[in-house]
C-alpha positions in Angstrom: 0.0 0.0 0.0 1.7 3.7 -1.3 1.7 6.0 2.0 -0.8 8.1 0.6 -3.5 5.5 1.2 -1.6 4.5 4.5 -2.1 8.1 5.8 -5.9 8.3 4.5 -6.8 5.0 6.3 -5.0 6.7 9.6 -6.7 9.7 9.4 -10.2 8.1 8.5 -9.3 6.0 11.7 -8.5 8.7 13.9 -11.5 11.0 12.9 -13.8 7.8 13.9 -12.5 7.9 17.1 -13.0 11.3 17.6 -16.2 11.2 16.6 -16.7 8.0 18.7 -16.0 10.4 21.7 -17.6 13.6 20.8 -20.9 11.2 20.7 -19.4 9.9 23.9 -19.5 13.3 25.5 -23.2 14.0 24.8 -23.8 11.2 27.1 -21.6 11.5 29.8 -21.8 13.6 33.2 -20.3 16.8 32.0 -18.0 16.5 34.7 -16.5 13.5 33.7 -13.0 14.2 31.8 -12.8 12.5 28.7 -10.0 14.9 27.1 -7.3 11.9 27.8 -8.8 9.5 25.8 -7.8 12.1 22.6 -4.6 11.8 23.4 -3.4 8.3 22.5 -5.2 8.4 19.1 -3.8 11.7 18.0 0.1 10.1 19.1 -0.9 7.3 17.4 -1.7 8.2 13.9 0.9 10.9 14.1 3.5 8.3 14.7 2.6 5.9 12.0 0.7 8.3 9.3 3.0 11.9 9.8 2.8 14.9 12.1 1.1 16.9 9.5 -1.6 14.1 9.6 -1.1 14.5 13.7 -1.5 18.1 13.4 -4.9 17.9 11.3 -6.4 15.3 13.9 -5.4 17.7 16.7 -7.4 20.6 15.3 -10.4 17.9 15.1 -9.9 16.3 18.2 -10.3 20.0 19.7 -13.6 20.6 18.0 -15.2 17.7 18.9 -14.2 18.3 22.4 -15.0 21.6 22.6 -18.5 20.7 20.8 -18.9 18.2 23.5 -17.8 20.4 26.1 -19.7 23.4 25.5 -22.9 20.8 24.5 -22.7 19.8 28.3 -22.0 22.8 30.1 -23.0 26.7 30.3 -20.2 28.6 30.7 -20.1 32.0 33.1 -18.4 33.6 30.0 -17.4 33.3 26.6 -13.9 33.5 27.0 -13.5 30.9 29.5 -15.2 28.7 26.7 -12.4 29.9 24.1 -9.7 29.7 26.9 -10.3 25.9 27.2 -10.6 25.1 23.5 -7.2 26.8 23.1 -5.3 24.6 26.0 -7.0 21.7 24.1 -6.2 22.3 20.9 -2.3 23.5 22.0 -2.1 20.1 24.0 -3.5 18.0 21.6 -1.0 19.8 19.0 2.0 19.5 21.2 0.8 15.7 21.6 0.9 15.4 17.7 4.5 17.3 17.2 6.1 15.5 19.6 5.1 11.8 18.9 5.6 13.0 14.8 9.2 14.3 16.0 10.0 11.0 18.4 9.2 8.4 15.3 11.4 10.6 12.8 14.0 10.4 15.3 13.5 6.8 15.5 13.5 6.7 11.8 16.7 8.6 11.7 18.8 6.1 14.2 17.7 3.0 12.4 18.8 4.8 9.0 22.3 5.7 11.0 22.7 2.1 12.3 22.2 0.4 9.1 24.4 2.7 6.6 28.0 3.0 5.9 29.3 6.4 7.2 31.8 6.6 4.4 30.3 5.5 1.6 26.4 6.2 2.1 25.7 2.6 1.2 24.3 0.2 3.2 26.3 -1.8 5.7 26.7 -5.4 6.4 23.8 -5.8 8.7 21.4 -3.7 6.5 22.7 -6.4 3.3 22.3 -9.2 5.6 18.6 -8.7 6.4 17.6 -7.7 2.7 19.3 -10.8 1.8 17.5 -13.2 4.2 14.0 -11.8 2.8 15.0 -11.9 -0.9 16.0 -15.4 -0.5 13.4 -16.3 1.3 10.9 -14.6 -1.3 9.6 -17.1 -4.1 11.6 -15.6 -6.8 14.9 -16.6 -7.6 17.5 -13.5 -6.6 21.5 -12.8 -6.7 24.4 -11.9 -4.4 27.6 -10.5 -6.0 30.4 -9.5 -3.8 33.2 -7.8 -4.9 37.0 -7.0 -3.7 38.6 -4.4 -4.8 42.4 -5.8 -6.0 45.3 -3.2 -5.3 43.4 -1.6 -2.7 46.4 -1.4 -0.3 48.9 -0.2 -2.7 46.2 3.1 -3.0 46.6 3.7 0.7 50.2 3.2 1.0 50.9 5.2 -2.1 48.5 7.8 -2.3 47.3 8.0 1.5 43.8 6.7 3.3 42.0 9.9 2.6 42.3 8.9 -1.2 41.7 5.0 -0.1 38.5 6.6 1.2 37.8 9.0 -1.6 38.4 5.3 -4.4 35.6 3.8 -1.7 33.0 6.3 -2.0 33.5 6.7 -6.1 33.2 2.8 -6.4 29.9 2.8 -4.0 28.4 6.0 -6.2 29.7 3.9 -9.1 27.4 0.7 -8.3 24.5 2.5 -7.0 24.3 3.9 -10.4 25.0 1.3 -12.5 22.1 -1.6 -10.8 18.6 -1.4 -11.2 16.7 0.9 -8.3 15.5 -2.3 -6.7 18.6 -3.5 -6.0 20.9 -3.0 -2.6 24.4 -1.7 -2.6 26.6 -2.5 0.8 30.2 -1.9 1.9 30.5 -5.1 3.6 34.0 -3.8 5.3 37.5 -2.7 4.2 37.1 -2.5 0.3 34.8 -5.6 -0.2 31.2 -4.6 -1.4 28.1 -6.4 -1.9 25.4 -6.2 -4.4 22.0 -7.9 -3.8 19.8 -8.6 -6.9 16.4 -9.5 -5.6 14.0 -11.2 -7.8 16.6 -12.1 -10.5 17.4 -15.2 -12.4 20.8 -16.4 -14.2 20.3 -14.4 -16.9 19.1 -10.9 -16.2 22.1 -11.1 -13.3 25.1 -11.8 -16.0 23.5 -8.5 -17.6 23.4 -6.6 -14.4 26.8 -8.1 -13.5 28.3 -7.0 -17.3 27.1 -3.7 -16.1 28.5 -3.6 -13.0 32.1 -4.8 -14.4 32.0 -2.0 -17.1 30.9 0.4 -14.6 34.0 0.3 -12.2 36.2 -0.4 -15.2 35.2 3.1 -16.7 35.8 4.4 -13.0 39.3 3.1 -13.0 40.4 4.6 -16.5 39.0 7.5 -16.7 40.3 8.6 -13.0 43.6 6.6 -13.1 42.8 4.8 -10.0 45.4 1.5 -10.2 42.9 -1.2 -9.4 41.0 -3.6 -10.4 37.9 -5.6 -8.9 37.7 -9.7 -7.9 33.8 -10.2 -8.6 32.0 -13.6 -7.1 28.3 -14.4 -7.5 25.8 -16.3 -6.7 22.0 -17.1 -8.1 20.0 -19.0 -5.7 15.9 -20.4 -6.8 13.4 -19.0 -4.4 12.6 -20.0 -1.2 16.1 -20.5 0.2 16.2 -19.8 3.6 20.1 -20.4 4.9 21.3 -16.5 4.0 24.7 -17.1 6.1 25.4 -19.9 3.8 24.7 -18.6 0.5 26.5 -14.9 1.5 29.6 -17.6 2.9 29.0 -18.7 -1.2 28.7 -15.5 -2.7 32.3 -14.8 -0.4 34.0 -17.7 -1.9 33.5 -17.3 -5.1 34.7 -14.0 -4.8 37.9 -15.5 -3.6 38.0 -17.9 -6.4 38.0 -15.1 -8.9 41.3 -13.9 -6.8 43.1 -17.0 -7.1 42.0 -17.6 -10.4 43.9 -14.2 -11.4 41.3 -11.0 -10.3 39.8 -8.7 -12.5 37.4 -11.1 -13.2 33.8 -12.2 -12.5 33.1 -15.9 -11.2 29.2 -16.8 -11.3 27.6 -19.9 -9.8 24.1 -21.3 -10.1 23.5 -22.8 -7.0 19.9 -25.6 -7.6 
């Protein structure tokens, strides 16, 4: 479901309830509080739908109080009336902002925890768990790892802050040269992995011939002295053992070293 609908079935949600309890107040003793039974609705839907969707709930949830409130009870003066919507309607807001605020913070951290500071890609635990669902999906899908040959001779020669300036090119590099769908890591050191979900044999040797003449434009046309060890793996669907099949994807990365790097080494495994 696209977010738009998620946030219309939220807010459709949330103005029941409010409703719910606007009736609720024509029934009760005026005297009874029902105010902080607003609250948890309004935190909720701004937490999963927005705070600008918290926000426009708030503003409800103070009319039908204040409806409710005024329904129940003569007030000594108008203000007083007014006085008591605004508090509502500034709490409920405040209720809104802050819950909206706490689950983009939240969003934020789990963004942090699960991306490579240097490069921007994902890191190893972020790969890991896309893995274990796109080989656990029905589709068949693909891991490619790749190790960057020469990679030491760059720091040594040329210092770590252009080590880390080859690392970020070659993750810009990859993220450009997959599909949208698929998932670019920096596994650690100068080894990266690419995750090709929903992708047989075939369409991954294309994605793969891509990925090859992607860095090897990077190389020559910025004279960086290295070349890349590439090892994958296509897996059916409905294989559930990710550590083994990334352990796969890992050796036949190595087996592309020893065979003589800058090469790509890709196994079907049935």
């Amino acid at each position: 479901m696209e977010r738009g609908s998620r946030q219309l079935l939220w807010m459709v949600g949330g103005a029941g309830v409010m409703f719910g309890l606007n009736r609720l107040g024509h029934v009760l003793p005026p005297e009874l509080a029902l105010h902080p039974f607003y609250v948890a609705p309004l935190a909720v839907v701004a937490w999963s739908a927005g705070t600008p969707c918290g926000v426009v709930l708030a503003a409800l949830a103070a009319v039908a109080w204040t409806e409710a409130d005024t329904a129940g009870r003569a007030y000594g003066s108008a203000w007083l009336a007014g006085w008591n919507a605004a508090v509502h309607l500034a709490g409920f807001t405040g209720t809104a902002v802050v819950a909206g605020l706490l689950r983009g913070a939240l969003d934020d951290a789990r963004s942090i925890a699960r991306t490579d500071a240097l490069t921007g890609a994902r890191n190893r635990l972020s790969f890991r768990e896309s893995a274990a669902a796109a080989t656990g999906a029905p589709t068949p899908c693909t891991l490619v790892y790749i190790d960057v040959d020469g990679f030491k001779a760059v720091n040594d020669h040329r210092g770590h802050a252009a080590g880390d300036l080859l690392l970020r090119r070659i993750a810009a590099t990859l993220r450009h040269v997959v599909r949208e769908r698929d998932v670019v890591a920096r596994l650690g050191g100068d080894e990266f992995g690419v995750l090709l979900p929903g992708t047989d044999e075939v369409v991954a040797s294309t994605v793969l011939d891509r990925v090859r003449a992607g860095l090897a434009d990077l190389t020559q046309s910025e004279g960086w002295p290295v070349t890349f060890s590439i090892g994958a793996v296509t897996v059916p669907g409905g294989t559930r053992d990710v550590d083994r099949l990334m352990n796969r994807a890992d050796e036949e990365m190595y087996r592309a070293k020893h065979e003589g790097k800058d090469r790509v080494v890709h196994r079907v495994i049935g």
